[in-house]
PARO-903168 format. One record per residue (C-alpha): residue number from 0; x, y, z. Coordinates in steps of 0.5 Angstrom, whole numbers. Example, Ala and Ser with C-alpha at 12.3 -4.5 7.8 and 13.67 -1.06 7.14 Angstrom:
BEGIN
0,25,-9,16
1,27,-2,14
//
This chain:
BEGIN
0,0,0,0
1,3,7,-2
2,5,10,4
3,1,17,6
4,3,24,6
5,1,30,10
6,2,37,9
7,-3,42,12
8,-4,50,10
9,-9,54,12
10,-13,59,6
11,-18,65,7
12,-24,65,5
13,-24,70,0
14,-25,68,-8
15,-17,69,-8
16,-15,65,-3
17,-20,60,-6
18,-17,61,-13
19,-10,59,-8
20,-14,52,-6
21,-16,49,-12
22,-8,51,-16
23,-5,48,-10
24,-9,42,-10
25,-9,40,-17
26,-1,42,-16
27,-1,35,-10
28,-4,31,-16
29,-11,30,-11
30,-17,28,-15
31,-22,27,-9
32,-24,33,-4
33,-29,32,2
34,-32,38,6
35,-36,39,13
36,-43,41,12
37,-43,47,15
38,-49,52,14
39,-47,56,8
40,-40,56,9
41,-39,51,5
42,-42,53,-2
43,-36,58,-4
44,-32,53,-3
45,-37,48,-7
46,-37,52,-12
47,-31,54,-15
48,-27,47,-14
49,-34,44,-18
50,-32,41,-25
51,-25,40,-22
52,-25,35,-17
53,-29,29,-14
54,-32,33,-8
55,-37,30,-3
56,-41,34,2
57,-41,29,9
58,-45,31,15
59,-42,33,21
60,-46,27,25
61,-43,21,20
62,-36,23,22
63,-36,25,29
64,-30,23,33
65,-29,21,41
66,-31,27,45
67,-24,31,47
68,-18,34,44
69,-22,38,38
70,-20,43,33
71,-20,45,26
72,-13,41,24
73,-15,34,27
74,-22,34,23
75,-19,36,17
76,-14,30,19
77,-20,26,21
78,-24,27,14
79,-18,25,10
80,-17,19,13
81,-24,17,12
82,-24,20,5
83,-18,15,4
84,-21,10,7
85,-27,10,2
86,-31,11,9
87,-35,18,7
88,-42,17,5
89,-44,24,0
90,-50,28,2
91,-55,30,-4
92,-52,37,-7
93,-57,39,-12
94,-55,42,-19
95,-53,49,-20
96,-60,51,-22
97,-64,46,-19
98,-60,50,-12
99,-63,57,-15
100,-69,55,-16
101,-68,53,-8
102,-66,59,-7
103,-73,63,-11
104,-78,58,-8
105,-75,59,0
106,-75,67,-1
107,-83,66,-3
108,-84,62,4
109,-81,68,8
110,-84,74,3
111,-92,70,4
112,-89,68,13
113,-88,77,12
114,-94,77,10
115,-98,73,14
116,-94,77,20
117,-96,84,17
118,-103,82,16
119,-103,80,24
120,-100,88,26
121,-106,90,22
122,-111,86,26
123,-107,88,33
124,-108,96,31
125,-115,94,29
126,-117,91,35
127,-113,96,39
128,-117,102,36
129,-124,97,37
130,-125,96,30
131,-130,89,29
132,-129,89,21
133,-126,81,23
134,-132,80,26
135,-137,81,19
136,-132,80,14
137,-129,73,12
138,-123,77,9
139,-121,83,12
140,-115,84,6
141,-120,83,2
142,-122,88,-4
143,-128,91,1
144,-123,91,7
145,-117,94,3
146,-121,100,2
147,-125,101,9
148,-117,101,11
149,-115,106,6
150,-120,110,8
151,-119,109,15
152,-112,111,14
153,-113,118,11
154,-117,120,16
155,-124,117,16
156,-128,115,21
157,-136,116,20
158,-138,108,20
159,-144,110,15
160,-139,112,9
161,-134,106,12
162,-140,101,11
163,-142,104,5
164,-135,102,1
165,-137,94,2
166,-137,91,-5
167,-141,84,-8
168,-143,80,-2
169,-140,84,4
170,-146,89,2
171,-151,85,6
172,-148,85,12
173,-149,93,11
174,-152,93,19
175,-146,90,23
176,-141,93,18
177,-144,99,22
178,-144,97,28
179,-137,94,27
180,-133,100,24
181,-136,104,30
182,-129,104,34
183,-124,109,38
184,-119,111,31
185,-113,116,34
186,-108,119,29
187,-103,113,33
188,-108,108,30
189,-107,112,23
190,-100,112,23
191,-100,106,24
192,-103,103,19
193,-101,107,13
194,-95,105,15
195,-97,97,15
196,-101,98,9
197,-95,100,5
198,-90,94,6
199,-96,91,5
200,-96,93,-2
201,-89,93,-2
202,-89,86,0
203,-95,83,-4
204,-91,86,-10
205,-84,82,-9
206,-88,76,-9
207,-91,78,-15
208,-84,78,-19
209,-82,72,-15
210,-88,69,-19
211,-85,71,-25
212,-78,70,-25
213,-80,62,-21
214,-85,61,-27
215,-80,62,-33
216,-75,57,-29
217,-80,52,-29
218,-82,51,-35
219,-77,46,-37
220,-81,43,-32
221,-87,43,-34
222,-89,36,-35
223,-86,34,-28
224,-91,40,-25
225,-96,38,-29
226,-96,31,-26
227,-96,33,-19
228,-101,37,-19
229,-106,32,-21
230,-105,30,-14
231,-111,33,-9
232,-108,39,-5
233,-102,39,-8
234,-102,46,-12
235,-97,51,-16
236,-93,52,-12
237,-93,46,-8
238,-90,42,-15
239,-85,48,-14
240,-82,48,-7
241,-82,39,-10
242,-79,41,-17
243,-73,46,-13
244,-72,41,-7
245,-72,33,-10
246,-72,36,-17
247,-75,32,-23
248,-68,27,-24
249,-72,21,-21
250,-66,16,-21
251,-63,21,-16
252,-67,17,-11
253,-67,9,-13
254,-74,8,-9
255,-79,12,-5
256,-78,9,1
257,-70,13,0
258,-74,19,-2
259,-78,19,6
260,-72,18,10
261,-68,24,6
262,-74,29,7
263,-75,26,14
264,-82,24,13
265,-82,17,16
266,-81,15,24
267,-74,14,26
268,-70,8,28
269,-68,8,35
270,-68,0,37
271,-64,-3,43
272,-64,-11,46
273,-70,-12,42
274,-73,-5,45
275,-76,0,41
276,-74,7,45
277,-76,12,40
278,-79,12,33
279,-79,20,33
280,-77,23,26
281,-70,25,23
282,-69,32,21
283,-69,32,14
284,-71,37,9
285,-74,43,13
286,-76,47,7
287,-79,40,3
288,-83,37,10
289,-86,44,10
290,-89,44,3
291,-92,36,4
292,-95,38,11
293,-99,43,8
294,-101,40,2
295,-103,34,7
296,-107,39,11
297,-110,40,4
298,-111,34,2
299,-114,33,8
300,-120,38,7
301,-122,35,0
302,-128,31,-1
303,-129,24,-4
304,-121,23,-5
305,-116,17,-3
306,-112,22,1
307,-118,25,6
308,-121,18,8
309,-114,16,10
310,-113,22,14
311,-120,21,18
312,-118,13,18
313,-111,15,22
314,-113,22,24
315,-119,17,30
316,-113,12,32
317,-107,17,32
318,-109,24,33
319,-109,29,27
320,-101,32,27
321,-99,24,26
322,-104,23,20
323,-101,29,18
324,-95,27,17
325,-97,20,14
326,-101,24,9
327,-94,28,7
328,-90,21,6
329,-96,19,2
330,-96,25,-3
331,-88,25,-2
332,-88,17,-4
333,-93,18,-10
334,-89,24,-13
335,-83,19,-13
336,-88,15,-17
337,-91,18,-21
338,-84,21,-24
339,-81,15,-25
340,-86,12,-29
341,-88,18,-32
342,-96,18,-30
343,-102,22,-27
344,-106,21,-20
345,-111,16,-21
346,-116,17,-16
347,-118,12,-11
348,-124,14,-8
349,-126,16,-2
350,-129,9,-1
351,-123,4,-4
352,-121,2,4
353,-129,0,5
354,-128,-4,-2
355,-122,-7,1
356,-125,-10,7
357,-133,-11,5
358,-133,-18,8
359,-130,-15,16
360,-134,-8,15
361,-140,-12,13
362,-139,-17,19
363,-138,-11,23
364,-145,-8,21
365,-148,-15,22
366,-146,-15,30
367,-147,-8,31
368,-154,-9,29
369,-155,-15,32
370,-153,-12,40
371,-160,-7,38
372,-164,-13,37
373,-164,-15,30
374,-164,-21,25
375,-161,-18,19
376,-160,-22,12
377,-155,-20,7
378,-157,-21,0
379,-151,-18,-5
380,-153,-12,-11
381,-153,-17,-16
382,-158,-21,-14
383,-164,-16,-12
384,-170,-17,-16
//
């Protein structure tokens, strides 16, 4: 075996010093370079020596060594021997646009989260100024409350013209919208909201070009969103949080199965001398385990469909938040699915898991009824009249 060589030098972190890196590396003739995961910071590094070296990305809890005597060289002592020994196990870095996308799709998330916020300040100055309009109107951002606030902002207070501003359905509560706008409104209050309706505005229109610039970075990925879609309480935006998280490669991940583990949509395994101590989740895919617990939720509220008779199955024995998150492995598990054999949903029906087991269900009924003091017959359809 050839003998092993170490040299140890230190670089900055500047394009320079990284420049310096990758020039003296290839000067050792390496071939092989292993980083630690480390937030971001490993991404300039990841970038500027990609194409020209093999580079593996390895979670900090894979190599992990005994506790004590810890520092920056040792790791890289302890990475490259590993490295050498063919012991590192790569993580899952993505293309250079498919981390674009990602980087487009998470900023979505935080614009809607800024959104929300600000959407919640507006609804606190209200109630500080005992204004009700959330009490009358299903929307309070809506066409007809955007105009009552804009109103309200520039100094109005009569509850009659506020009221009068009401559009389309909102016009039959023209009495309690009376009642509801008749509040305490001082300049703080209209301060206040001038100001939350303007960001408001600012941020609704960031998330507009967001739209845009994500819609032209989709389209080759057009049929992928397309199959998702089909999916009940996946939408748009779901498939694009999927497209920039997983990608539409299905041959990255061999089995559906690998696909849960990776995002962290399957219980855990933590077994010891044939106990079973915790089956609490892995961490995963934060931003992907967002976008399928949403779209379960969403699933879920559907009428007459596979997912939502599951979730109300599982939903009675183990709570709802567990249901959720068998739901999301579903969808996770069925994208994978539909991707690899290049198929739309088809749809089970809400009744598939009474067709499943008739003969257990029909005998249920049976001794159901027959504790209330029946003797009922079962005849099949077919053979009635």
């Amino acid at each position: 075996m050839k003998e092993s060589k170490k040299q140890i030098r230190r670089f900055g972190t500047m394009t320079r010093d990284l420049l310096e890196l990758s020039l003296w590396l290839q000067q050792l003739g390496g071939t092989h370079v292993a980083m630690e995961s480390t937030g971001v910071y490993w991404k300039p590094a990841w970038n500027l020596l990609a194409g020209q070296f093999e580079l593996l990305l390895v979670n900090a809890q894979h190599i992990k060594q005994v506790p004590g005597r810890k520092t920056d060289i040792r790791d890289c002592e302890w990475i490259a021997d590993l490295l050498q020994h063919g012991l590192l196990r790569g993580s899952y870095v993505p293309e250079q646009e498919q981390r674009d996308l990602r980087d487009l799709t998470r900023y979505r998330v935080r614009l809607n989260e800024d959104k929300v916020r600000l959407a919640n300040r507006i609804q606190k100055t209200l109630e500080d100024a005992n204004i009700k309009l959330a009490s009358v109107a299903t929307d309070v951002l809506g066409a007809s409350g955007r105009t009552m606030l804009q109103a309200i902002a520039s100094g109005e207070d009569d509850p009659e013209k506020l009221a009068q501003m009401a559009r389309k359905g909102l016009r039959k509560k023209l009495p309690q919208l009376w009642l509801a706008l008749q509040g305490r409104i001082r300049d703080h209050h209209r301060f206040l909201l001038r100001q939350l309706l303007e960001e408001l505005r600012f941020t609704e229109e960031k998330i507009n070009e967001l739209d845009q610039r994500i819609q032209q970075c989709m389209l080759p990925h057009h049929h992928a969103i397309s199959l998702w879609t089909s999916m009940p309480g996946v939408r748009v935006t779901t498939a694009w949080s999927l497209v920039a998280e997983i990608g539409t490669n299905p041959e990255q991940f061999p089995l559906g199965s690998n696909l849960a583990s990776w995002a962290g949509m399957c219980p855990g395994n933590n077994e010891s001398a044939g106990r079973r101590k915790s089956g609490k989740a892995r961490r995963g895919n934060r931003c992907l385990r967002r976008a399928l617990n949403q779209a379960a939720w969403a699933a879920a509220r559907t009428k007459n469909t596979y997912l939502a008779a599951r979730f109300h199955r599982l939903a009675a024995r183990r709570g709802s938040k567990r249901a959720i998150v068998v739901i999301g492995h579903k969808i996770l598990v069925l994208a994978h699915y539909m991707l690899q054999h290049n198929t739309p949903f088809r749809e089970l029906g809400a009744e598939y898991f009474q067709r499943l087991r008739t003969p257990s269900l029909s005998q249920s009924l049976v001794r159901r009824l027959q504790r209330l003091g029946f003797q009922p017959t079962l005849t099949p359809a077919q053979q009635v009249g």
